[in-house]
Structure formats: C-alpha cells, structure tokens
VEXNU-101993 format. One line per field, with one value per residue (C-alpha): residue number from 1; z, y, x. Coordinates in steps of 0.001 Angstrom, whole numbers, plus 500000, padded with zeros to 6 digits. Example, Ala and Ser with C-alpha at 12.3 -4.5 7.8 and 13.67 -1.06 7.14 Angstrom:
VEXNU-101993
nr: [1|2]
pz: [507800|507140]
py: [495500|498940]
px: [512300|513670]
***
This chain:
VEXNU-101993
nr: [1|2|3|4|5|6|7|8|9|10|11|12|13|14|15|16|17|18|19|20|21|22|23|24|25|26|27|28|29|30|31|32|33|34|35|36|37|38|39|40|41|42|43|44|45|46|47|48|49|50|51|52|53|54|55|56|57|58|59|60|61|62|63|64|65|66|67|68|69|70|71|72|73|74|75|76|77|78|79|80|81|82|83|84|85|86|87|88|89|90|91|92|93|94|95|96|97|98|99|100|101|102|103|104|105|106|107|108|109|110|111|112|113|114|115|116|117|118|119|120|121|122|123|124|125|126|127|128|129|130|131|132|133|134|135|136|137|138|139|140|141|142|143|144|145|146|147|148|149|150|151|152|153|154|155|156|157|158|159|160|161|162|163|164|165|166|167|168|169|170|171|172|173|174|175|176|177|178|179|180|181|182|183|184|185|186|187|188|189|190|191|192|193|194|195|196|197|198|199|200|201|202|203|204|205|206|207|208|209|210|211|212|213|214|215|216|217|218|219|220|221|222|223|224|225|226|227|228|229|230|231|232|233|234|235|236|237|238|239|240|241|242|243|244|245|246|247|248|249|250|251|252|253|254|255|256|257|258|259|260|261|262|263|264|265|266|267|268|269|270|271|272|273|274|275|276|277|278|279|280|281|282|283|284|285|286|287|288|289|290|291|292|293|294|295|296|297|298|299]
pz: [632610|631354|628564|626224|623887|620553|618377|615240|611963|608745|605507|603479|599523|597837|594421|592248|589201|589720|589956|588122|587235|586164|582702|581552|579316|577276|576361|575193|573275|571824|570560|569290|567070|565943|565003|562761|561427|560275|558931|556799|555325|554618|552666|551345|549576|548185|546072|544861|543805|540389|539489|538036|541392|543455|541392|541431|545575|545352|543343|545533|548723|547112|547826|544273|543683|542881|545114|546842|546411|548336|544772|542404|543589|545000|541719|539307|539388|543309|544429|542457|540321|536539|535206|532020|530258|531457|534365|537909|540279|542352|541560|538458|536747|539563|538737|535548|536054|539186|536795|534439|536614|538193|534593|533525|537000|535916|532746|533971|536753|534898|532869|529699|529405|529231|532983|532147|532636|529899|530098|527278|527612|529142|526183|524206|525586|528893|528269|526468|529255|531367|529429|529295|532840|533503|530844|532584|535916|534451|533051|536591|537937|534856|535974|539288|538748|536760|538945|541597|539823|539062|542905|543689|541557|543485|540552|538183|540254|538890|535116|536471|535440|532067|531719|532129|532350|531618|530323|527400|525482|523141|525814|528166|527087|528126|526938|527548|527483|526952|529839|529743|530359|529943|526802|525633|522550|520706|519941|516592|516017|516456|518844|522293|524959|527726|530391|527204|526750|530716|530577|527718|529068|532201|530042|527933|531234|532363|528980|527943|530914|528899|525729|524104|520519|520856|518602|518861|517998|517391|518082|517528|518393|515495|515561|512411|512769|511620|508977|504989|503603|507016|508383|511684|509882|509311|512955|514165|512188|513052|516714|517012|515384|517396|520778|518616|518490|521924|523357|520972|522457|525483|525386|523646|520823|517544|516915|518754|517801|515759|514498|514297|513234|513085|513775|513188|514908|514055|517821|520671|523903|524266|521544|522668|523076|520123|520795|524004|524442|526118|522928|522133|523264|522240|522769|523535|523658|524919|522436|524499|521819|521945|522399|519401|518178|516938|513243|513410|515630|514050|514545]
py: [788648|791927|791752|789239|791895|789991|791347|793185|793389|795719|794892|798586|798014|800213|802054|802781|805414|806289|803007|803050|806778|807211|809111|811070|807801|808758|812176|811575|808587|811151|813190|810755|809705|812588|813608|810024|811174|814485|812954|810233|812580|814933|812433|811209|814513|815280|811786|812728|815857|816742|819258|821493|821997|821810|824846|826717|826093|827491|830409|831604|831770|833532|837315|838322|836583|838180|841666|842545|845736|847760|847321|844476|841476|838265|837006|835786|838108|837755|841699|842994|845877|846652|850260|851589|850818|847555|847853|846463|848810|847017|849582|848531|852276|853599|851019|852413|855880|855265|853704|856606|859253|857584|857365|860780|861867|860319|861755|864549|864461|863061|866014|866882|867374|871091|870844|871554|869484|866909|867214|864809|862416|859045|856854|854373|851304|852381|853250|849545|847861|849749|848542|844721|845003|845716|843179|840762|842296|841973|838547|837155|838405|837339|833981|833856|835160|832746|830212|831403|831245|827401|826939|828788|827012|823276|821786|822426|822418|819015|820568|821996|819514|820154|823521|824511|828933|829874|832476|832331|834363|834715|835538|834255|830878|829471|825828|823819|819978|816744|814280|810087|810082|814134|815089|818680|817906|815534|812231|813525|816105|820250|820231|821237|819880|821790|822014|823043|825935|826554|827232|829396|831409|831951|832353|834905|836865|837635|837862|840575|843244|842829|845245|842280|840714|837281|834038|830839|827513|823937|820993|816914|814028|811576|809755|810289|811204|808810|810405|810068|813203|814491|815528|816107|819490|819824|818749|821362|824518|823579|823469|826669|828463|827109|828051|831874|831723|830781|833392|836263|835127|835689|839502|838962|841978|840161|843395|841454|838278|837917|834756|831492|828407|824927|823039|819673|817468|819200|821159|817555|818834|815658|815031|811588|810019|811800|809592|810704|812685|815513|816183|817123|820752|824372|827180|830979|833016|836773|838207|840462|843329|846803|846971|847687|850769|852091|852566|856101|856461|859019|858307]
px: [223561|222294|225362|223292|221503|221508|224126|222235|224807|223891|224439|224816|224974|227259|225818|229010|228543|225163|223518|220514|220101|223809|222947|225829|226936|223387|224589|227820|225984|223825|226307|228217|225313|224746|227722|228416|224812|226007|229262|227372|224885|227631|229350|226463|225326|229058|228680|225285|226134|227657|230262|228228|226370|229413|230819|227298|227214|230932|229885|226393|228782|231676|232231|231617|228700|225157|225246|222095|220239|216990|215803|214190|211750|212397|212055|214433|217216|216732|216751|219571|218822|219786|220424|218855|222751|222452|225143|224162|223508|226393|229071|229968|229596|231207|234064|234373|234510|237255|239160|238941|239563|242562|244102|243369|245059|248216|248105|247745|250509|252994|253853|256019|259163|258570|257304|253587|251013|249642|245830|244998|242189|242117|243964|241977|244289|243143|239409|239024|240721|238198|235211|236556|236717|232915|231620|233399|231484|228443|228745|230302|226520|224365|226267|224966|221903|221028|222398|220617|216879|217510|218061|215181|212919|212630|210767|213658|216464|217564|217709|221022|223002|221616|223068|226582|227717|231156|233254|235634|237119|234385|232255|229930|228568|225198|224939|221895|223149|221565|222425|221441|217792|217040|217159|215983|214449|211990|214156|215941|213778|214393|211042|212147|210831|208700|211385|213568|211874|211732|214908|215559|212738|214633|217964|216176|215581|218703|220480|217734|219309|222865|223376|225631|224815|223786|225292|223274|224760|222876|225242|224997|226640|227740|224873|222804|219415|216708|215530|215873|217865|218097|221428|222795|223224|219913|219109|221255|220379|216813|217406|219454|216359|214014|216243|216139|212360|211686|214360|212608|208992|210767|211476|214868|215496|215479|218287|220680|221065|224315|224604|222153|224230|224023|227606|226609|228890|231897|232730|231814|231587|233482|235995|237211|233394|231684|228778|227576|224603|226152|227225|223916|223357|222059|225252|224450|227093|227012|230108|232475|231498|230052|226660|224357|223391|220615|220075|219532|222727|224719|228884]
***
C-alpha cells in the first residue's frame, strides 16, 4: 500500500550556554585576576616600604606640599621659584603682608575711648607671630622640595631611608642617618662616603635659598671607635666639620653657619638601643631665627 514510506526520525542536539564559544566566564576570569594581582602588589609594596617613604608619599600628594610656579627648571627644586628674600613665590609674602594689614585694620577700627581712631602700628606680638608663620611656610616647602629631588633621582632614591626632615622647635632638622648595611662614612673614621656627600650637596641646595643660620651636629653610638686616644668625641666633631666643608663647597655662606658641634653619644636617636647604627648620624638644623645681617648693616 502506498502508506509504507519508511518512517525517518531526527536526532537535534541541544547546545546549552554557548557550547563551545560560550566566553563571558573568560572575562569575568580576567578581571578577577587582575584585580587579586593589583591587591597582592598593593600589599606587597606597603610591606616593603618604610615610614619614612610612606610619610614622604603622604607629603608630595598633600595640598600644601611643594607649589608649582611658570618659573624655575625641572631640576631640583622641581619648578618652584625663590624670591631674592628667600620667600617662595607661592604667596608666602603676600601671606605676610595680609596678615599685617588685617591687624593694622583692627587697630585701627577699634578706637579709643575718646572715639578717635588708634592708628598705631601693627604690634610687635603680632608682627613676630606673622614672621613665625612664614618660616614655618618656608620650611614645610624646603621639606618637600627636598623630598621631592630624592624621588626624582632613581639612582638614589633608596638613600631615603637614610635621611629623615622634620620640624621642631628649634627648627627644621635635616639628619642624615646611618642604617644596617649603609653607612655614611668610612668605618670609624670622619671620611664621608660618596653618596654622603650626594646628599649634602643636594641638602646644601635647598638650604642655600633660606636666610636662616645654620647649626651642625656630629653624633655616635656607644660604640668606641677603634682607635688609640680617639674618642667618639673626637669622631663626632670631626664629622660635623667635614658635613660643614662639603655644604660650604656647595654654595652654602660660610656667614651662616652658627654652630659646628660634636655630641658624642650623649643625644641617641634611640635612647633605649644606644648601640644601633642609626644612632650614627650628621644633624642640620635651620634655627627659627632672624636672618643674618650684614656687617655693615647699620640698626
């Protein structure tokens, strides 16, 4: 009968997710790596990096950190300008004489008690408080300007850790500290090494645009050197003058300098271990002073 047509049957295979070119699991793989790549390099560089550097990475993206100018080089004070007086040409002068002028207004506002007005001259509280205020300006960007040459000098970027910038009260103090391994001098010997004087060379060039005397300290641990009739004293002194002649080579006024002084082991930067070799360092402090004068300046 014409009904017996043989009876054909298809077999379709379903493809579920893509099959073979499903590929959206390879992206989010992708980012996934990457971002545990990121996260492990990330922590990897916060454990290899010391305080010192966390605190001058901290510093270079504050707000207040070196201000940028149309003037200067690319050099080591990075583009920001100096005036003659030795204040940035950030605004610091202008700072001043705002501050001024707002106290002489309310001076003169306020009036006596007759009614007229009291057009005395900013008082000397005032005009000091003024000053302090612009030295401590000025040392904030000798600070970062100096941090900023070590980071843009790859060869001695590691000598960070070997210096350490603050401010106290005496002023702004530049240390230059032994660490295990990287010393700055010749064993117990005043003979500074070359990256030694690398460094006080680039010290010497941003402390020379500041009017400020200069007071240079030598410091030891409590190991005695080894030398017959040789004192850590001795050591000291000797280093401290040879930081002074280095820094004068430099371009630093030999007018200036205050104070060279060897402190022995009397003033550890680490009281409780007096033996380690961070103990071992050259000070150089810019004293919160006036500037000096001339000596033909008549008072």
């Amino acid at each position: 009968m014409s009904g017996n047509k043989p009876v054909v049957i298809k077999k379709v295979k379903k493809v579920i997710g893509g099959g073979h070119h499903g590929g959206a699991w390879k992206v989010a793989y992708a980012d996934f790596v990457t971002a545990m790549m990121a996260f492990f390099l990330l922590m990897w560089l916060i454990n290899t990096t010391s305080p010192e550097q966390k605190r001058g990475i901290a510093d270079y993206f504050a707000p207040a950190s070196v201000s940028r100018s149309t003037q200067g080089s690319d050099g080591l004070l990075g583009g920001t300008a100096f005036q003659e007086d030795g204040a940035r040409d950030s605004g610091s002068n202008r700072k001043l004489d705002e501050e001024l002028s707002e106290e002489k207004e309310r001076t003169q506002t306020g009036g006596s008690e007759g009614g007229q007005e009291n057009l005395s001259e900013p008082t000397e509280a005032a005009l000091a408080q003024a000053m302090a205020n612009r030295e401590t300006a000025e040392f904030a960007s000798a600070e970062a300007s100096l941090r900023q040459a070590m980071e843009d000098m790859p060869d001695y970027a590691e000598l960070s850790r070997n210096l350490i910038i603050e401010q106290t009260p005496e002023g702004l103090n530049i240390q230059l500290v032994d660490q295990e391994g990287r010393a700055m001098f010749q064993g117990s010997s005043a003979e500074p090494l070359p990256r030694t004087q690398r460094l006080l060379e680039m010290v010497s060039k941003v402390i020379e645009q500041l009017p400020n005397r200069i007071s240079i300290a030598g410091h030891t641990d409590s190991v005695a050197p080894g030398r017959a009739g040789y004192s850590n004293w001795d050591l000291s002194a000797d280093r401290a003058n040879a930081a002074r002649r280095i820094l004068e080579k430099a371009g630093v006024d030999a007018d200036r300098l205050y104070q060279v002084a060897g402190k022995g082991d009397r003033e550890p930067l680490y009281p409780d271990d007096p033996d380690l070799p961070a103990n071992r360092r050259i000070s150089i402090v810019l004293l919160r002073e006036a500037p000096v004068m001339p000596s033909d300046h008549e008072l």
